[in-house]
N, C-alpha and C positions, 0 to 999 in steps of 0.2 A: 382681474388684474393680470398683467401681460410683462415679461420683464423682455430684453432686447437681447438676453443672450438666445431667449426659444420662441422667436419672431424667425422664422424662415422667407415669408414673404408679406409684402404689401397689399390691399385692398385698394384699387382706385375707384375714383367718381365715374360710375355708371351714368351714361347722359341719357337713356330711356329704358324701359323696362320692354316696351312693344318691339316686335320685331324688325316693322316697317319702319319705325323710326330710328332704328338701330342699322340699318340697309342706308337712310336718309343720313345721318349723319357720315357713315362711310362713303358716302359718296363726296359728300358735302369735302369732309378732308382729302380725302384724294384728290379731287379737281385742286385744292390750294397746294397741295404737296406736288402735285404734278406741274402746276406754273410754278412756284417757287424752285424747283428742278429746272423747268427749261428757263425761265428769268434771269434766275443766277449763273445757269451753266452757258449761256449765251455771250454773257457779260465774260465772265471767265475766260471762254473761248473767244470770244474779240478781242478784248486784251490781250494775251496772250501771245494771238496770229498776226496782227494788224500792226507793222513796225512805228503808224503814225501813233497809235495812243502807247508807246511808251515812255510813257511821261508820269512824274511822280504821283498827278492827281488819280491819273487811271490804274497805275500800279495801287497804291491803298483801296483804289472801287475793288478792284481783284480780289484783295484781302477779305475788307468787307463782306463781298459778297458767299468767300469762304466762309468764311464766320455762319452767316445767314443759312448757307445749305447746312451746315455744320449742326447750329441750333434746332432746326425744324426737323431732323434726320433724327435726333435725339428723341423730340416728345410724339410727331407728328405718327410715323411709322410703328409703335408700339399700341397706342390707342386706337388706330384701325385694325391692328390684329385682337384687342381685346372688343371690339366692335362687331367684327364680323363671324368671332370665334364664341359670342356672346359669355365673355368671363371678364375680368376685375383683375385681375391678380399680377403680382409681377413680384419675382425673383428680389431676395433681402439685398445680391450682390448687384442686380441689375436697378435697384433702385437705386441703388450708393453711384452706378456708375451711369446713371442719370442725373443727379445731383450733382456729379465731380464733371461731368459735360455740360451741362447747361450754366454751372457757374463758373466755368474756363471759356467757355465761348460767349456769354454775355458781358463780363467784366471785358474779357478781351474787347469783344467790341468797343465797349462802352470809350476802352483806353486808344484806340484806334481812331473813334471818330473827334476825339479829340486833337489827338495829330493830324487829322485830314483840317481841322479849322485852321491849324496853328500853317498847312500845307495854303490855303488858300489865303491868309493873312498875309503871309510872305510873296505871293503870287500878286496880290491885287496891293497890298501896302509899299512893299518895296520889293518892286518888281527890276530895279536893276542888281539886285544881292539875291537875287532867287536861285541862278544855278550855284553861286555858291553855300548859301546857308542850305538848302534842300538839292542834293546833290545825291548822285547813284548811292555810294554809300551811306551818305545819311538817310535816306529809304528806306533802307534794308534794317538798317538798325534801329528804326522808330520803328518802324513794322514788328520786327524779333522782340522789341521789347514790349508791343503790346500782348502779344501773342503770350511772354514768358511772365509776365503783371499774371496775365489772366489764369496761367498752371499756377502758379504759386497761389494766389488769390481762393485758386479750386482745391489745395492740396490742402488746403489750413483749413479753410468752413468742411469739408468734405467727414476730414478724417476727425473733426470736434465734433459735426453733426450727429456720427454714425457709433461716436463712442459716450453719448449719450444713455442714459436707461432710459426704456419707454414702458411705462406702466397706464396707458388708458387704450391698448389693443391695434389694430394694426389697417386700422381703417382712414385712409388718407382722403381729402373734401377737394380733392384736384386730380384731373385726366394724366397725371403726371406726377412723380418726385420730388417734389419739390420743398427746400428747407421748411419756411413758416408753418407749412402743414404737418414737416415731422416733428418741430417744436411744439405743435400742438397735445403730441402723443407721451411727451418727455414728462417724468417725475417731478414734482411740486419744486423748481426755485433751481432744478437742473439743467433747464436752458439757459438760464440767464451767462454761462460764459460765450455761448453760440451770440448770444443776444447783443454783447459787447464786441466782441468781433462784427457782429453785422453793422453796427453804428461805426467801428473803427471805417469798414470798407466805405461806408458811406459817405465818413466827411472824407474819404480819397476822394471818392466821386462828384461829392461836393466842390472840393478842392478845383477838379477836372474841369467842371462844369463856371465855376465862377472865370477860368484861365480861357472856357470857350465864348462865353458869352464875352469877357473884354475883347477877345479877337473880335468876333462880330461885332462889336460897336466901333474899333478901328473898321473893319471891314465896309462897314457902311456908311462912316462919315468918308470914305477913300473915294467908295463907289458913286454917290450924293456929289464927289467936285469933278468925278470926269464931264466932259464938255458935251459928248455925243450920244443922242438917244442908244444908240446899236452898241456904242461898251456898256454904257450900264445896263440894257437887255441883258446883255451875253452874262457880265457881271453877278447880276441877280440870278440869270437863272442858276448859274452853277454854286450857288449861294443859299439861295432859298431852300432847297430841295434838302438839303444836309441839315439846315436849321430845323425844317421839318421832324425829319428823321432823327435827331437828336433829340427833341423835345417831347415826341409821341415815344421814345424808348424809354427817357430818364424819369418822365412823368411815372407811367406804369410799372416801371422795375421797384422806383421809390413805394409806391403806393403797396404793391406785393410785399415787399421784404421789411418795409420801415413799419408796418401796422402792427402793434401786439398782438401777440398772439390769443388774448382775452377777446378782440373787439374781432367779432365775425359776421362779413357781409355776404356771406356763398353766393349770390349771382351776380355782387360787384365785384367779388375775391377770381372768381370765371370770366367776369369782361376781362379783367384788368390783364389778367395772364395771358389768356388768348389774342392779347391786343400786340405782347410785348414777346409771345415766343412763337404764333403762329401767323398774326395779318404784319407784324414789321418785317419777317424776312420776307414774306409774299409779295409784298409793296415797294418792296427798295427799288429791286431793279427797275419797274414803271418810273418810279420818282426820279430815281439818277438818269434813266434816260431818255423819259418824256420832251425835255427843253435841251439837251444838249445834242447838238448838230452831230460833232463827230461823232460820239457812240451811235445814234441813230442809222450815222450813215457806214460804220464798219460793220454793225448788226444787217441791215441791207446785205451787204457785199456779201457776209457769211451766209446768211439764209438763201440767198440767191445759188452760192457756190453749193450750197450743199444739194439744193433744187437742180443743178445740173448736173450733179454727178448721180444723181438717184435717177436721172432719165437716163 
């Protein structure tokens, strides 16, 4: 028995004992760490540079995509150093501020891609009140307040989580930090106030989620009476892609946090995670900008420009 005052450090989930396989995973995560870097940092940097994408929808992709490098910098980069350096372990203060990172930058998101629905609602429903309801300033301040949901959001679970007692030792069932698994470690009936705060965040989320889906059902019955194949293509595509991306995050974050901490699936408890903190920030940027012309064609311009100044 293990109390939480003389827990110096964490034990994380070792994903192979052999060397070769421990070589194969580090590679395996670099390659994804590495395109979730240029992905995101592309997008960023199109944004950014490109005076035609500033525009409200592109200005939150920026965010987003912040967010995204944000999350993966958090779990991705420490699991390869315990990969390559063959150890487990990780700092009592570095797990806490893994914890208070990845639940500031998921909530955030999560608060973010909501504004982007409620962004494209007003875009495609009532598209002549669009520059005034979504306007420079009102941008800036959907953004700040996702961004400032998600610190507060991190400051409340964080600092409940970590003042917790843990009396079952110091061995965590995930490559990573993460709440559900410290609540695993926690003394007999002393989770359960973490446990009610997690159900609280949730019907937010929930909340979030029923206010995204109404917009999509406006957004689709909008899209269903334009007249011209080529608006509802364009329509759709810049539609589909976030519906995606909302649903493969809210699914897998729900499934991670909402499960008891009694009921334990370790290779469904490892899809589920890796789905929602390592392949969604890797995947966004293909997604946002597989079907959308302009980004396609300011990522061009930039890759091009940088291909000529490197000659």
């Amino acid at each position: 028995m293990s109390n939480s005052s003389s827990i110096t450090e964490f034990l994380l989930l070792a994903f192979a004992d052999m060397q070769d396989l421990q070589l194969l995973h580090f590679a395996l995560f670099l390659v994804i760490y590495l395109t979730a870097l240029l992905g995101n940092g592309l997008i960023i940097t199109a944004v950014a540079c490109d005076h035609r994408l500033h525009t409200p929808m592109y200005f939150f992709l920026l965010n987003l995509s912040l967010f995204d490098l944000g999350s993966i910098s958090t779990t991705l980069p420490k699991a390869m150093a315990n990969t390559l350096w063959d150890t487990r372990t990780i700092s009592y203060s570095g797990c806490a501020a893994q914890v208070f990172l990845l639940v500031f930058l998921i909530s955030g998101e999560y608060f973010l891609l909501t504004v982007m629905a409620y962004d494209r609602y007003v875009a495609i429903c009532k598209p002549l009140h669009y520059g005034t309801l979504i306007g420079g300033r009102t941008c800036v301040k959907m953004a700040a307040a996702a961004w400032g949901s998600g610190f507060l959001n991190a400051m409340v679970h964080t600092a409940n989580t970590f003042s917790l007692p843990l009396c079952h030792g110091n061995a965590l069932n995930q490559f990573f930090c993460e709440i559900p698994q410290i609540l695993k470690l926690s003394c007999s009936d002393a989770y359960l106030t973490e446990v009610v705060l997690i159900v609280v965040s949730a019907c937010l989320l929930f909340a979030c989620f029923v206010f995204l889906l109404l917009s999509y059902v406006q957004i689709f019955r909008a899209v269903l009476r334009i007249p011209s194949d080529q608006g509802r293509h364009k329509a759709f595509s810049t539609c589909l892609p976030h519906l995606a991306v909302v649903s493969l995050f809210l699914s897998t974050v729900m499934f991670s946090y909402l499960k008891p901490p009694s009921i334990s699936f370790p290779s469904l408890d490892l899809v589920m995670t890796v789905l929602y903190s390592v392949v969604s920030p890797a995947v966004n940027p293909v997604i946002y900008s597989m079907r959308n012309q302009e980004l396609k064609g300011a990522l061009k311009k930039l890759i091009l420009l940088v291909v000529i100044k490197m000659k």
